[in-house]
C-alpha positions as CSV (number, residue, x, y, z in Angstrom):
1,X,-17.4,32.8,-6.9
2,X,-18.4,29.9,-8.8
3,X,-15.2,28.0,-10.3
4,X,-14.8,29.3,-14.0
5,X,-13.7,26.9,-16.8
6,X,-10.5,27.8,-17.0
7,X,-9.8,27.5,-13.3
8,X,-11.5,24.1,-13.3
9,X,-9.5,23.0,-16.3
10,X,-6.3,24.3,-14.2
11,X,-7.4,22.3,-11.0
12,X,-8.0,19.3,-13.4
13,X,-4.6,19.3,-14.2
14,X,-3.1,19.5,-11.0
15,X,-5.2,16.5,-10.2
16,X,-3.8,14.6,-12.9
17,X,-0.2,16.2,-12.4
18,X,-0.9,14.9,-8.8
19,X,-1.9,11.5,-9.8
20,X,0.9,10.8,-11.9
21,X,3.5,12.0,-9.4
22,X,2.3,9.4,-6.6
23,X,1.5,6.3,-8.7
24,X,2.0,7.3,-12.2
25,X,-1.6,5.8,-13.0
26,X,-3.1,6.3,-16.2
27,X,-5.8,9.0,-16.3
28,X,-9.3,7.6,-15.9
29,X,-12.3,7.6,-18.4
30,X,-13.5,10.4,-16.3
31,X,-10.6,13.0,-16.0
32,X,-10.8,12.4,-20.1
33,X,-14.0,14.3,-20.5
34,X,-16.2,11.0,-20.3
35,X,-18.2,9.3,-17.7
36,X,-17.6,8.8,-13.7
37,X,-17.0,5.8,-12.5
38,X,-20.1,4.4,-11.2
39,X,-20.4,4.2,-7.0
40,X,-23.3,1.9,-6.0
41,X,-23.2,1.8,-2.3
42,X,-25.6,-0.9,-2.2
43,X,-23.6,-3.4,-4.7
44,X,-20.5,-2.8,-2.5
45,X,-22.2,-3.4,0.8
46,X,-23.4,-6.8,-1.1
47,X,-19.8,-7.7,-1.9
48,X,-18.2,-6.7,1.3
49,X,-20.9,-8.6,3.5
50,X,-21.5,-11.7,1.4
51,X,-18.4,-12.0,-0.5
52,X,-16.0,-11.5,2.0
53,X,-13.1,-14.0,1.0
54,X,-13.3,-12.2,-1.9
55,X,-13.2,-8.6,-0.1
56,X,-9.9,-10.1,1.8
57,X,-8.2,-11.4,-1.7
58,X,-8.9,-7.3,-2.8
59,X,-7.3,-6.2,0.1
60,X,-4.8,-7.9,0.1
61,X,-3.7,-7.0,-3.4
62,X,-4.0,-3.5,-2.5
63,X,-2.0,-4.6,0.7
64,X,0.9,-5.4,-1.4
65,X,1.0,-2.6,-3.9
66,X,-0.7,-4.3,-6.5
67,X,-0.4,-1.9,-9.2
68,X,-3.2,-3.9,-12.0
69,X,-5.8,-3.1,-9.5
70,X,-8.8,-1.9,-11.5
71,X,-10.4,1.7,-10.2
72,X,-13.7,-0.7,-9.9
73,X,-11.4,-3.2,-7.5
74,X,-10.1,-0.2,-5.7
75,X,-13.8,1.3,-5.3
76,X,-14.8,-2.4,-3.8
77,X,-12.0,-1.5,-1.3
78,X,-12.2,1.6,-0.8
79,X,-16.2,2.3,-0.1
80,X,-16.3,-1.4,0.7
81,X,-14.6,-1.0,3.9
82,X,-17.0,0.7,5.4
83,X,-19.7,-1.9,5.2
84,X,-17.2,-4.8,5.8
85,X,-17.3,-7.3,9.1
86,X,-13.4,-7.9,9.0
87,X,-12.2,-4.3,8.5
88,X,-13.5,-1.3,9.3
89,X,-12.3,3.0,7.8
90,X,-10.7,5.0,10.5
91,X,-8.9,7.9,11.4
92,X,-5.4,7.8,13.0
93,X,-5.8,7.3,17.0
94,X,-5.2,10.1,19.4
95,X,-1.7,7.9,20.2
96,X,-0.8,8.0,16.5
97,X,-1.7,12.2,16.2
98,X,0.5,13.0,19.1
99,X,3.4,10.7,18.1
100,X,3.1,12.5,14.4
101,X,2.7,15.5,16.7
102,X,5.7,15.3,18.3
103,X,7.6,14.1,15.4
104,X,8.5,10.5,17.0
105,X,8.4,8.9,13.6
106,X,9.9,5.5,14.2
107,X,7.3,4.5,16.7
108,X,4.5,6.9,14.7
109,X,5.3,4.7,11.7
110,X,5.0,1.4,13.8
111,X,1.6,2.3,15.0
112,X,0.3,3.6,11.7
113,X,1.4,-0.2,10.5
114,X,-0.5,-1.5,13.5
115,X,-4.1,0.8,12.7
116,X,-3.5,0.3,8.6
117,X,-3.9,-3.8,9.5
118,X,-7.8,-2.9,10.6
119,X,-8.0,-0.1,8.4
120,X,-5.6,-0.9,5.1
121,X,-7.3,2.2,2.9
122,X,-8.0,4.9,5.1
123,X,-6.5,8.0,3.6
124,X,-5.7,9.6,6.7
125,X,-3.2,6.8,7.9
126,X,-1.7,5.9,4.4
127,X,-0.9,9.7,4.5
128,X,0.9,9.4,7.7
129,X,2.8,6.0,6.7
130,X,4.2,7.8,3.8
131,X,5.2,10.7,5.8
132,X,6.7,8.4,8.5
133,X,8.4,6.6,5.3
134,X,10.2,9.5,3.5
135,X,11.4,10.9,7.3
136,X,13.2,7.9,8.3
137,X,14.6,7.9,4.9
138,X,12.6,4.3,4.1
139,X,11.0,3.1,0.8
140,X,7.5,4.7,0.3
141,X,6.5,3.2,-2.7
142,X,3.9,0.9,-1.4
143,X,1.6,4.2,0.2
144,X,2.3,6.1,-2.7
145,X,0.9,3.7,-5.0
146,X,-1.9,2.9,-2.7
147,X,-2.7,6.9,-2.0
148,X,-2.6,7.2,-5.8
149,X,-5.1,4.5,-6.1
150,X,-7.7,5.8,-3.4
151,X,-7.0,9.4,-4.9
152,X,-7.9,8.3,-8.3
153,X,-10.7,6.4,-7.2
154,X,-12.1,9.8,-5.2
155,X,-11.6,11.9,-8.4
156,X,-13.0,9.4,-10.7
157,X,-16.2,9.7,-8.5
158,X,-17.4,13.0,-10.1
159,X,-15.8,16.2,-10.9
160,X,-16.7,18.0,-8.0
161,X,-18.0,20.9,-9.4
162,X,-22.0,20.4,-8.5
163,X,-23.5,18.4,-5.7
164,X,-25.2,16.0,-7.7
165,X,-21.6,15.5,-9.4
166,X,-19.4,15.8,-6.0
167,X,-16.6,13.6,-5.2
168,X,-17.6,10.7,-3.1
169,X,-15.8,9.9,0.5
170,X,-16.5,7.7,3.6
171,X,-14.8,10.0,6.0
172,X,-14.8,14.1,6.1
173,X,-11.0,13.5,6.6
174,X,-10.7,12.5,3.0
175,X,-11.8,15.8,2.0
176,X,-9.2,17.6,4.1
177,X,-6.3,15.0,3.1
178,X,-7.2,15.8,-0.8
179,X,-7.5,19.7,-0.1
180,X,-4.3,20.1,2.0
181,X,-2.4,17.2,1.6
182,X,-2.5,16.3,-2.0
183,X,-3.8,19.8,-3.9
184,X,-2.5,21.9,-1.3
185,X,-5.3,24.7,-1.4
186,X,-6.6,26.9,1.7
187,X,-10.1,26.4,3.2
188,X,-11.9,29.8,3.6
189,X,-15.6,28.1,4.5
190,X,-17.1,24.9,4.3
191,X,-20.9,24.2,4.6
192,X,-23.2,21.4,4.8
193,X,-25.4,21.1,0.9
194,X,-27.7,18.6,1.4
195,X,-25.5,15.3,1.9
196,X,-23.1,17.7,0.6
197,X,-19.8,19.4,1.5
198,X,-19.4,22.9,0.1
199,X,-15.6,23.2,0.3
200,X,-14.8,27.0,-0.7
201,X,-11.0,27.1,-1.1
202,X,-8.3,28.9,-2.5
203,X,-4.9,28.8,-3.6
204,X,-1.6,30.2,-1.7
205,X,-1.2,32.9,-4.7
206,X,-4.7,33.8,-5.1
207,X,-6.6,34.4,-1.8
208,X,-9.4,36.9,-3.7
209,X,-9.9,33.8,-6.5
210,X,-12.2,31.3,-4.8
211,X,-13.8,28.3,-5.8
212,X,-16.4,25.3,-4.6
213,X,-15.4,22.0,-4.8
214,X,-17.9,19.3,-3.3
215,X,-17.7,16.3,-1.6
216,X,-20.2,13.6,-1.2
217,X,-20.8,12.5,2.6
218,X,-23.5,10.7,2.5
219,X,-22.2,7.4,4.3
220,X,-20.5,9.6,6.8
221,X,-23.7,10.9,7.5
222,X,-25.5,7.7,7.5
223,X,-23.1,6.6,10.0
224,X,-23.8,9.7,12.5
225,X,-27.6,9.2,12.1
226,X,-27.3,5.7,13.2
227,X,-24.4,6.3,16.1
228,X,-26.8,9.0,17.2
229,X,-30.4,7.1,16.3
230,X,-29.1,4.1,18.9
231,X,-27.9,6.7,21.0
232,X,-30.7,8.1,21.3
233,X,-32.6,4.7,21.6
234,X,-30.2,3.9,24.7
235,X,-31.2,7.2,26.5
236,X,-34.5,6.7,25.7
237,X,-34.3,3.8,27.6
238,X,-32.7,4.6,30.2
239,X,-34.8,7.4,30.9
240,X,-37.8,4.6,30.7
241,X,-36.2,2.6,32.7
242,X,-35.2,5.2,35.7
243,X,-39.1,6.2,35.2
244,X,-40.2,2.7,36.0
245,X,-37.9,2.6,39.1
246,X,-39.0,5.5,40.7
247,X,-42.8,4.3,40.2
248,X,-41.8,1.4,41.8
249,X,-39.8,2.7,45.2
250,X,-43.1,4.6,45.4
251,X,-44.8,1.5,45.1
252,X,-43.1,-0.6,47.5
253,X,-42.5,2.6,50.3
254,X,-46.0,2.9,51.1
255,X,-46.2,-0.8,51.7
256,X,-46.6,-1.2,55.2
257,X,-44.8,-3.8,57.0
C-alpha cells in the first residue's frame, strides 16, 4: 500500500527520534515541513576535483567529530567522495565482514580504522566502527556524531515518499544501513524505479502494514554503466584483437618457405 499520512508522519518521527539519539542534531529545514537540501552532483564533483585542499580541510573536520559542520559541508563530504582523486566511498572488505562475522572485534575495529582512512564517510564502515566501539566497551562518540551527520544529510535529501523526492545515496548499502541499522524495518521487496529504489518495508509489529520508501541511486548506477561500458570496451577489444591474430597465423601459414 502506498504509505498513508499518518504512517509517514510516524516514520518522520522515528527519523528524527533517531537523529537526536546519535548526534543530537538539530532537525533540518526539511524534516520541518520546508525545503530539501539541495544535491547538485555536478557542483560537488567541481569542488571535490578542483578544490581539493579544500575537500581534505572538510574531511578532516568530519574526521574529528566536528560537530558545527553545516548539512551543505557534510553533503560536500559525503556525495563528494565519490568524485574525489584522494578518497574514494566503499564498502567494508571481505576481511573486515568475516572479522565482524566472527565477532573478532579488536582486530575488526583496527581494520575498519585502516578502510575509514580511504573511505572516512562510508556508512557501511562508520556503522561497523561504532559497533566495534560499544563491544570493546570504547568511546563511540566520534561515529555516532559522524553517522548522525551522514544520516541527516540522507534524510534532508528528500522525503522519500516519491521518486522524484527519494533520498539520495552513493551506495545501495546506504539504503540497507538506514532500513535495518538505523530505522530497524523489514524488507519484503525492492525494485529498480527508474534511477530509483522501491524499498517496500515493514515494521516488526505490523507485517500486513507496508510502505514504499525510495532511494535515489543514480551515481551508483552511473558507476555500474561506466565499470561495465569500459568493460565492455576491453572485451571488445580483445575479441578485435584475437580476430586480427587469427587473420594473421593464416596469413603467415600459407607463406611458403
Amino acid at each position: 500500500m502506498e504509505i498513508s499520512p499518518k504512517m509517514y508522519n510516524m516514520k518522520k518521527s522515528m527519523f528524527i527520534a533517531v537523529l537526536l539519539l546519535f548526534a543530537g542534531l538539530s532537525l533540518t529545514a526539511q524534516q520541518n515541513g520546508k525545503s530539501f537540501l539541495t544535491i547538485d552532483y555536478k557542483a560537488m564533483e567541481k569542488f571535490a576535483k578542483n578544490q581539493t585542499e579544500d575537500f581534505k580541510a572538510l574531511v578532516n573536520r568530519f574526521n574529528s567529530g566536528d560537530t558545527t559542520l553545516t548539512d551543505v559541508e557534510v553533503a560536500k563530504i559525503y556525495y563528494g567522495s565519490y568524485f574525489s582523486p584522494d578518497y574514494s566511498y566503499k564498502d567494508a572488505s571481505k576481511e573486515l565482514r568475516d572479522l565482524m562475522k566472527s565477532e573478532s572485534y579488536r582486530p575488526a575495529f583496527e581494520q575498519c580504522k585502516k578502510e575509514l582512512e580511504k573511505s572516512p564517510c562510508s556508512l557501511d564502515l562508520l556503522l561497523k566502527a561504532y559497533t566495534c566501539a560499544n563491544r570493546l566497551g570504547e568511546s563511540n562518540a566520534l561515529y555516532s556524531t559522524q553517522i548522525g551527520q551522514i544520516v541527516n544529510v540522507i534524510l534532508s535529501s528528500g522525503d522519500g515518499r516519491t521518486e522524484k523526492t527519494a533520498f539520495k545515496v552513493l551506495e545501495v548499502s546506504d539504503e540497507y544501513c538506514i532500513l535495518y541499522g538505523i530505522l530497524g524495518l523489514n524488507l519484503k521487496s525492492q525494485a529498480l524505479i527508474g534511477h530509483c529504489d522501491q524499498m517496500t518495508v515493514y515494521e516488526d509489529e505490523a507485517p500486513d502494514e507496508t510502505f514504499d520508501i525510495y532511494f535515489d541511486v543514480s551515481l551508483h548506477l552511473a558507476h555500474l554503466d561506466e565499470l561495465f561500458g569500459v568493460m565492455d570496451k576491453a572485451d571488445k577489444m580483445m575479441k578485435k584483437s584475437k580476430k586480427s591474430k587469427r587473420k594473421n597465423g593464416k596469413k603467415y601459414g600459407e607463406i611458403s618457405l
